[in-house]
Each structure stands twice: as structure tokens, then as C-alpha cells.
C-alpha positions in Angstrom: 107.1 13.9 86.8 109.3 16.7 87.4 113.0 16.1 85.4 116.0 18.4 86.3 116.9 20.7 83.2 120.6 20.0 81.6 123.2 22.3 81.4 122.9 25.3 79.6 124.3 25.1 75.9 126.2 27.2 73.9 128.5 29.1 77.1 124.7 30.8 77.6 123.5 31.3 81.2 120.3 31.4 82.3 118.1 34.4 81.9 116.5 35.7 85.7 113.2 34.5 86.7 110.3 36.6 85.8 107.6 37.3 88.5 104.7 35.1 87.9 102.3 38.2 87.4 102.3 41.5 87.6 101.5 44.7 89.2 98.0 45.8 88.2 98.9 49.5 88.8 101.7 51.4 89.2 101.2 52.3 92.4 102.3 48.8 93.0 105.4 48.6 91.3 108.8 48.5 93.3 112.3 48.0 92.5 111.8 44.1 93.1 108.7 43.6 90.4 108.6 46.5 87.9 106.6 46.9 84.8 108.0 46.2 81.6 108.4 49.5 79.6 106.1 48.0 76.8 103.2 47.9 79.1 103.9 51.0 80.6 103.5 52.5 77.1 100.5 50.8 75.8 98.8 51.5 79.3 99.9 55.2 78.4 98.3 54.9 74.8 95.3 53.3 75.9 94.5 55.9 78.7 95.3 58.8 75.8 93.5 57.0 73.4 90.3 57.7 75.5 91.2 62.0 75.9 88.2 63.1 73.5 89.4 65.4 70.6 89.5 68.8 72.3 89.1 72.4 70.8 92.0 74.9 71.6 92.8 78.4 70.8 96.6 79.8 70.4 99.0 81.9 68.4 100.6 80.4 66.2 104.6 81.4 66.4 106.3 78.3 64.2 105.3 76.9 61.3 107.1 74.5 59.1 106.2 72.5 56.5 108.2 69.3 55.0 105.8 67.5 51.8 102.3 66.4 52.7 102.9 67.7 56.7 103.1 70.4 58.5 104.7 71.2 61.9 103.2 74.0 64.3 104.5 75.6 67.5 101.0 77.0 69.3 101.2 79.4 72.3 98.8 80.7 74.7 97.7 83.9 73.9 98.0 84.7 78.0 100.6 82.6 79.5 103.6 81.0 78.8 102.6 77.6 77.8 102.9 76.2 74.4 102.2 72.8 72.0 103.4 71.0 68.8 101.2 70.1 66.8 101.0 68.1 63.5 98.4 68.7 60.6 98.6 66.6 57.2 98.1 68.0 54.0 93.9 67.1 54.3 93.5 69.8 57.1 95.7 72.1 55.8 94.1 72.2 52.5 90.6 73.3 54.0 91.9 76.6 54.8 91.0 79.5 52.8 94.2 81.3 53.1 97.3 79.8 54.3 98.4 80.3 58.2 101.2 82.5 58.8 103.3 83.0 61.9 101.4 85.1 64.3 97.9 83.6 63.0 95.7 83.6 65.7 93.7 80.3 65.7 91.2 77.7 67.5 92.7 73.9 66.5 90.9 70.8 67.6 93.6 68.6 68.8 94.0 64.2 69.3 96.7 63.4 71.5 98.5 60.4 70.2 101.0 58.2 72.0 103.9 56.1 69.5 104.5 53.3 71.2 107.5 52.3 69.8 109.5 55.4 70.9 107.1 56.7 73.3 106.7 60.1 71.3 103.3 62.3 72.1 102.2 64.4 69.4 99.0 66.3 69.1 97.1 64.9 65.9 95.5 68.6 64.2 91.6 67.3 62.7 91.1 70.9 62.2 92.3 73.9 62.6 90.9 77.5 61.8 91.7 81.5 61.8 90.4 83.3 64.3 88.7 86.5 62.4 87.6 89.5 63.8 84.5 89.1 63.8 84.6 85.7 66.2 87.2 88.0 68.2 84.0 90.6 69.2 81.6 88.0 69.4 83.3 86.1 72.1 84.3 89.6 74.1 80.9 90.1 74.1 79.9 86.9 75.4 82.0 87.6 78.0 80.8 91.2 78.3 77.4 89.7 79.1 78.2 86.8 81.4 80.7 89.3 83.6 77.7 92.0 83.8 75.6 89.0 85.1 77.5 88.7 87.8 77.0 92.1 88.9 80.8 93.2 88.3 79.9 95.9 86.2 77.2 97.4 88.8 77.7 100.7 89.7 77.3 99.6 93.2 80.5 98.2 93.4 82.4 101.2 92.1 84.7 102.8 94.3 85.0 107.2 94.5 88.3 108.3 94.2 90.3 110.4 96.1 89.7 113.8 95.9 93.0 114.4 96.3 95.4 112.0 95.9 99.0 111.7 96.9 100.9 108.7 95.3 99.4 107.1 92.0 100.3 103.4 91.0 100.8 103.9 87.5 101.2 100.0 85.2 101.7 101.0 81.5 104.0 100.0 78.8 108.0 100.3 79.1 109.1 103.6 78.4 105.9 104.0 76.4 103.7 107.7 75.7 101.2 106.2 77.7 103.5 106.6 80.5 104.8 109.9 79.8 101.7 111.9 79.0 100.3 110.6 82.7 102.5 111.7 84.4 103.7 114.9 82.3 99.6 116.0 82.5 99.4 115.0 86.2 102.5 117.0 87.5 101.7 119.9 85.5 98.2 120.0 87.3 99.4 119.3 90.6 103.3 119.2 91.2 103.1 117.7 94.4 101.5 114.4 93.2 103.8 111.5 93.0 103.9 108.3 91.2 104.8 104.9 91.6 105.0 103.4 88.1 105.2 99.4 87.0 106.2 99.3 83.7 104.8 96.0 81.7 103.9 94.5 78.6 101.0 96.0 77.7 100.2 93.4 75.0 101.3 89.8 73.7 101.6 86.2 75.8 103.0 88.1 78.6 100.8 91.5 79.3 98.3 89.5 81.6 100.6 88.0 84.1 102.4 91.0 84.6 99.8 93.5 84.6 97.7 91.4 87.1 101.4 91.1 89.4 101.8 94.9 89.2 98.3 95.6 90.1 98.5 93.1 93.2 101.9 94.6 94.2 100.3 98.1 94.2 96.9 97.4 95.9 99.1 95.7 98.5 100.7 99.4 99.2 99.0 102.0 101.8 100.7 104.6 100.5 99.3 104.3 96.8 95.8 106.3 96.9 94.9 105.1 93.0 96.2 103.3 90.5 96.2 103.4 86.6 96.1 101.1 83.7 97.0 103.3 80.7 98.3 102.1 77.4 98.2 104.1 73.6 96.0 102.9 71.0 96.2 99.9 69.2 94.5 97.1 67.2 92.0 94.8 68.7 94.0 91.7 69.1 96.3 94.5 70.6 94.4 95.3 73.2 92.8 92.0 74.1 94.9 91.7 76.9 93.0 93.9 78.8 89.6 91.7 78.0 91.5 88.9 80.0 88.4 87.5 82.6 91.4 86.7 84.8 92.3 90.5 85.0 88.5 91.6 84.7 88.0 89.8 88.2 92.0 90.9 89.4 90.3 95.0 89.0 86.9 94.3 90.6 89.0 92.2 93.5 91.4 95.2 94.1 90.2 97.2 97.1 92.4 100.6 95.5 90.3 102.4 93.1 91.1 101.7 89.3 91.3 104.2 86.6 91.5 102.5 83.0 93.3 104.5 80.3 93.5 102.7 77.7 93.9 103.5 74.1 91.4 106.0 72.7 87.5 107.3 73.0 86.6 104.2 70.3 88.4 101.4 72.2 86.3 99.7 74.5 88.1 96.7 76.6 86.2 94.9 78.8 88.6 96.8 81.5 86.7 99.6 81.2 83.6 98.2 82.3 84.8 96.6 85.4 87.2 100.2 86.3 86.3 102.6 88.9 86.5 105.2 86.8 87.3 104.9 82.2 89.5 107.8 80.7 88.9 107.7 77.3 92.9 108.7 77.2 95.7 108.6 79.2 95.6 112.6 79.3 92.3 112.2 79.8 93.2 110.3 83.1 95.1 112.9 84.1 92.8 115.5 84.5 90.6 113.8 86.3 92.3 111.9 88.7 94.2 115.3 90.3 92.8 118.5 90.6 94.2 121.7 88.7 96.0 123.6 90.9 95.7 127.1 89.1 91.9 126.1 89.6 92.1 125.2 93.6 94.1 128.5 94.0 91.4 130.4 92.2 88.8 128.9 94.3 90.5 129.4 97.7 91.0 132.8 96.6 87.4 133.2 95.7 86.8 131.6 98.7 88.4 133.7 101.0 86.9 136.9 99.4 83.2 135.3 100.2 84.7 134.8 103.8 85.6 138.4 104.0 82.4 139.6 103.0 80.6 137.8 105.1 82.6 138.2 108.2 82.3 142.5 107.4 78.4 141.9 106.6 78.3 140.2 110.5 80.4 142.8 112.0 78.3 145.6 110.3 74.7 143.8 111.7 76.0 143.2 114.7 77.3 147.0 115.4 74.2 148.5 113.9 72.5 146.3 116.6 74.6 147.4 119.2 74.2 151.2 118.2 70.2 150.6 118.6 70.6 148.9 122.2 72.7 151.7 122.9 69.8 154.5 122.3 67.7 152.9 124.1 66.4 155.3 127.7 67.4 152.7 129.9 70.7 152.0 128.1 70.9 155.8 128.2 70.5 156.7 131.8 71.1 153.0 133.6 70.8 155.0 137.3 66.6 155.5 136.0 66.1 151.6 136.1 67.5 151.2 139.4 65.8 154.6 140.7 62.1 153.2 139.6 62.9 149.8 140.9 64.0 151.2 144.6 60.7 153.3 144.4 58.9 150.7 144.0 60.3 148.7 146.2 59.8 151.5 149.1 56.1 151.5 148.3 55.6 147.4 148.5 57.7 147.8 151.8 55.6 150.2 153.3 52.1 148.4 152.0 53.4 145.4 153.5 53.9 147.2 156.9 50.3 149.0 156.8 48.9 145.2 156.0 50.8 144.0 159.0 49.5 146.7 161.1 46.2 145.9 160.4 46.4 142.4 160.9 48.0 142.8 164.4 45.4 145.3 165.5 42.3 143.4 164.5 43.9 140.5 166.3 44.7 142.0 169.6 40.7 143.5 169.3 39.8 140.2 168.7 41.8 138.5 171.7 40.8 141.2 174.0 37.0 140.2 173.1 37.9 136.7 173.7 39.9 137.5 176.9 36.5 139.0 178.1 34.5 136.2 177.1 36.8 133.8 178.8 36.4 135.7 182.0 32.5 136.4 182.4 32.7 132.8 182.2 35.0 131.8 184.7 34.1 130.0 188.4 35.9 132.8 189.6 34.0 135.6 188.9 30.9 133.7 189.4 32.4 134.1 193.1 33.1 137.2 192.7 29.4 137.9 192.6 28.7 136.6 196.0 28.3 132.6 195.3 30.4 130.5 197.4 31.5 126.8 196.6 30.9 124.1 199.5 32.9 121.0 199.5 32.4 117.8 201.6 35.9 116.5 203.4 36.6 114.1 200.3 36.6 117.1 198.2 33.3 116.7 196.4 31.3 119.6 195.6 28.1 119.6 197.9 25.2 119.8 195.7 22.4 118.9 197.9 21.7 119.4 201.5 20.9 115.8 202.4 23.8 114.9 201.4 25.6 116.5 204.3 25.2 115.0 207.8 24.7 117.1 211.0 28.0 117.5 212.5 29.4 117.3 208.8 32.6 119.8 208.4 32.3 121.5 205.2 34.4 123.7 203.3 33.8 126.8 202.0 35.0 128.6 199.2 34.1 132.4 198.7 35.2 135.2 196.5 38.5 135.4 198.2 39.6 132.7 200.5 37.6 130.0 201.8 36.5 128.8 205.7 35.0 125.8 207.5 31.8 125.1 208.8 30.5 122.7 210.5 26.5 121.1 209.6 23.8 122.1 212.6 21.6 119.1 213.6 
């Protein structure tokens, strides 16, 4: 039985219905039926709860500690990105020497999520310095798993220009590096030009910008090489250019790459992927533009082989001349023609005599058939005396029975011919 409710008591009015359930994500909360803000926050703790403790490396650039805590600032050693992170007294304690700003160091990190004032800090369960020794034994991990992917191969390394015109230069700001480039390169070829990105060349921010430079000047036609020099330096200075991000940048870059950096000991993982390693920035110098003196010299020594060679042709070729020149028929020209024109006169009058003969024996031979032709002819087997009798149809009488009495016949003789008629 369902009883209205009283009045409200006390001047208090009556709080605002609550929805009957609620959104089972977030997704499907609105203006009209929100979450509370306590679930929202243990539905954040209990999804951070489940984030597995999780091994990090950093620099560490703040460190404060107040009684049994201590407060860190860690940043990445290649980007701009950084963490707080809170160690008690326990962890702290296990290290051998204490941490001091600039440490570098590999932390395995909780997140953790307090509820009341919805606070994330990262819990430190450990937390060690990063030694040299670990330092080279990860670079060379790396060393080995980048060769196995053939970026190393010798394959893939481009020639460089034999000579080229504008060099991208990325080094330090205002650095040696810089200046003994480009003070070795102009004094071995003036004419050589540079287009130079200065950078940091080590700390949180060398890899970003060294990997923009070297994108903005493989991007250029006009930039025929580029180099990466910087001086000498420590280890964990020059670990910048061990970055794999960079390592893949070089071997992506269709522009040959020179790598200059520090001296003949140092051995980034830059020069294994490069195009060509200087073991200095002088040394990259020399051998990315020729000397001049030494071009100069070699045109010059060039030119005398030319002119040797052109006055040991000339020579040949007017000894050879001289020798056709002696020769008799060189000599007296006329004598060539004279034979050939005797000659000719002789063939001519051969072929005549041949003709001759020919036609003579010929007409001998006609002749002979002409006489032939004629002791065999009707007509001077009538000149003889024979005559040839033809009946009136114009057959040639061959027997006497075949001509009646009274028959006129005709009769062919010698010369002319006559009719006669057959006696009975």
C-alpha cells in the first residue's frame, strides 16, 4: 500500500532523483545520467591496478629527498618526455652508491591511482645505474640485430660524388666540428659550398633534431652529400648517434651519408650504417672533395701525355706518308695510266681478231649450208631436166593410171610450166 510522503522537515527540500542504474561504460554517459566521480576513479584504479610493473630507462634530472622518500624527475634519454616517480627508503637503500642528478638509470615502475584525490604516481620497486659496461652490451645488441637486417651490407652503400657541389653539413652549434669541415673542405676545393644545420649533437634533444636536419637536407636536389660530424666525447656522449631511430633515418636517406664523428677509437653505431666513416671531421674533408693543387697537377700531366701522343701520331703518320710518296707509281702517276692504256689497246685489238675469226668461220659455215640447202631443193632437181605433172585438183601425178585419156595435166619444168592433154 503505497502512502504519500509528508512534508519535508527542517525548511530541507528534497534531494533530485537518482537514475535507477547506471551507465556501464563511459561511452554511455551523457549530460542527463553521468557517472559519479567516485566510480569514475575506482574504475580508473582498477584498470591501473592491472598495468604490470614495467622496466624503464631515463636520465635522471631531479632528485629530492624528504625522510624515508624520495622524489625523482626521469627523462627520456631521446625525446622530450618525462615522469615522477616515488622510491621509499627500502629501494633506495639497495643501491650501491647514491643517484645523482644526471644518473643514467633503468627503474621498474607501478602506476598507482589515489582515489581520494585522484593523484597518479609511479610506485619505484627498483631502480638501478646504468654502468658502462650494460651501455656497450646493449649497443652491441643492437649492433647485431641491425646487421641482421642487412643495413650494414655493403650492398646498400651508396658512392659518392666524385665531385660534389653543395654539402649538407648537421654538426654542433658553432662547434670545431663545424669549422674544421668546412675550413679543410674550402681550402681543398674553394668552389665547394655548404649548407650547414647546426644541432645538438648530444643530450634529450640531439636525436630529433639531427634526424629533422637530415630529412630537410635529403629533401634538397641541390645538396650532392651530406655530413654528420661532431668532436670527441664520452660514450654516453655520443650515444645519440647509436639511436636505431636515426640508424634506420641514414640507411632510409637516398643522399649519400658521411659520418664524422669524434675520433679513430669512437665507433657509433652511425658509422656502420654511413656511406662512407671519417674517422675525423678533417678526415671527412679530404675525402669527400678532391685537392685541387692535385686535379691541377693531374690535368697538367694530363695534357703533356695528350701532347706526346698527338706529336707520336703526327710523326707515324708523316713517316707513312713520306714512304707512299717514294713509291714508282706515286713517283711518276702518268706510268700507271700509260701501262693500263697499253693494255687496254692489246685486249681491244684481241677482242677484234677473236671477232674476226668468229664471223669468218660463220659465213664458211653458212655458205656450206647455203649449198647444202640448194642441191637439195625441188628446184634444181628441175633444173636437171625432171619435170613435175599435176592433175587439175593440183595433186602431183604419181602414177600413170591415175590419169584418164583426155585428162589435162600440168606440167612443170625447169623454167615455166605447160599443159598437156592424156592420149587415149
Amino acid at each position: 500500500m503505497n502512502q504519500n510522503p509528508g512534508p519535508p522537515t527542517g525548511g530541507q527540500l528534497d534531494a533530485p532523483a537518482k537514475p535507477s542504474t547506471l551507465p556501464a561504460t563511459a561511452l554511455e554517459t551523457s549530460a542527463e545520467n553521468p557517472w559519479p566521480l567516485r566510480l569514475l576513479s575506482q574504475k580508473l584504479k582498477s584498470h591501473i591496478d592491472r598495468v604490470p610493473p614495467t622496466w624503464i630507462e631515463g636520465q635522471v634530472i631531479e632528485l629530492n629527498r624528504r625522510n624515508n622518500v624520495t622524489y625523482l624527475t626521469l627523462r627520456d634519454t631521446e625525446a622530450e618526455a618525462s615522469f615522477s616517480l616515488v622510491a621509499w627508503g627500502s629501494v633506495m637503500a639497495r643501491l650501491e652508491f647514491p643517484l645523482e642528478p644526471g644518473s643514467r638509470v633503468v627503474a621498474q615502475l607501478k602506476p598507482d591511482l589515489y582515489v581520494k584525490t585522484g593523484r597518479l604516481s609511479m610506485q619505484t620497486r627498483d631502480i638501478r645505474p646504468v654502468g658502462l659496461g650494460d651501455l656497450l652490451a646493449r649497443l652491441e645488441r643492437l649492433r647485431h640485430a641491425l646487421a641482421a637486417e642487412g643495413l650494414f651490407a655493403l650492398q646498400r652503400k651508396k658512392p659518392l660524388p666524385l665531385l660534389p657541389h653543395r654539402i649538407g653539413l648537421i654538426t654542433g652549434r658553432d662547434s670545431d666540428a663545424m669549422k674544421d669541415v668546412i675550413r679543410n673542405a674550402s681550402l681543398r676545393w674553394p668552389a665547394v659550398a655548404f649548407e650547414v644545420r647546426e644541432v645538438a649533437v648530444q643530450g634529450v634533444n640531439a636525436v630529433t633534431q639531427i634526424q629533422r636536419a637530415l630529412l630537410e637536407l635529403d629533401a634538397r636536389e641541390d645538396v650532392d652529400v651530406i655530413v654528420i660530424a661532431r668532436g670527441g666525447g664520452s660514450l654516453e656522449d655520443l650515444l645519440p648517434f647509436s639511436s636505431e631511430d636515426l640508424i634506420r633515418a641514414v640507411s632510409a636517406a637516398r643522399t649519400p651519408v658521411v659520418s664524422a664523428i669524434g675520433h679513430e677509437a669512437d665507433r657509433p653505431l652511425l658509422d656502420e650504417v654511413a656511406d662512407l666513416r671519417a674517422s675525423t671531421p678533417t678526415d671527412a674533408a679530404k675525402r669527400i672533395v678532391p685537392d685541387v693543387n692535385e686535379e691541377l697537377a693531374r690535368i697538367a700531366q694530363a695534357r703533356q701525355m695528350l701532347d706526346r701522343r698527338v706529336d707520336q701520331l703526327i710523326r707515324v703518320e708523316s713517316e707513312r706518308l713520306t714512304a707512299i710518296r717514294s713509291r714508282p707509281v706515286l713517283a711518276n702517276p702518268a706510268s700507271m695510266v700509260e701501262a693500263r692504256h697499253e693494255d687496254l689497246q692489246r685486249l681491244s685489238t684481241r677482242a677484234y681478231n677473236c671477232i674476226s675469226a668468229a664471223v669468218h668461220r660463220d659465213s664458211d659455215r653458212i655458205a656450206h649450208l647455203r649449198a647444202q640447202v640448194r642441191s637439195l631443193s625441188p628446184q634444181n632437181t628441175l633444173d636437171r631436166g625432171y619435170a613435175v605433172v599435176q592433175l587439175p585438183d593440183g595433186s602431183v601425178l604419181r602414177d600413170s593410171s591415175d590419169a584418164a585419156a583426155g585428162t589435162r595435166l600440168r606440167v612443170r619444168v625447169a623454167v615455166g610450166e605447160l599443159s598437156a592433154d592424156v592420149a587415149p
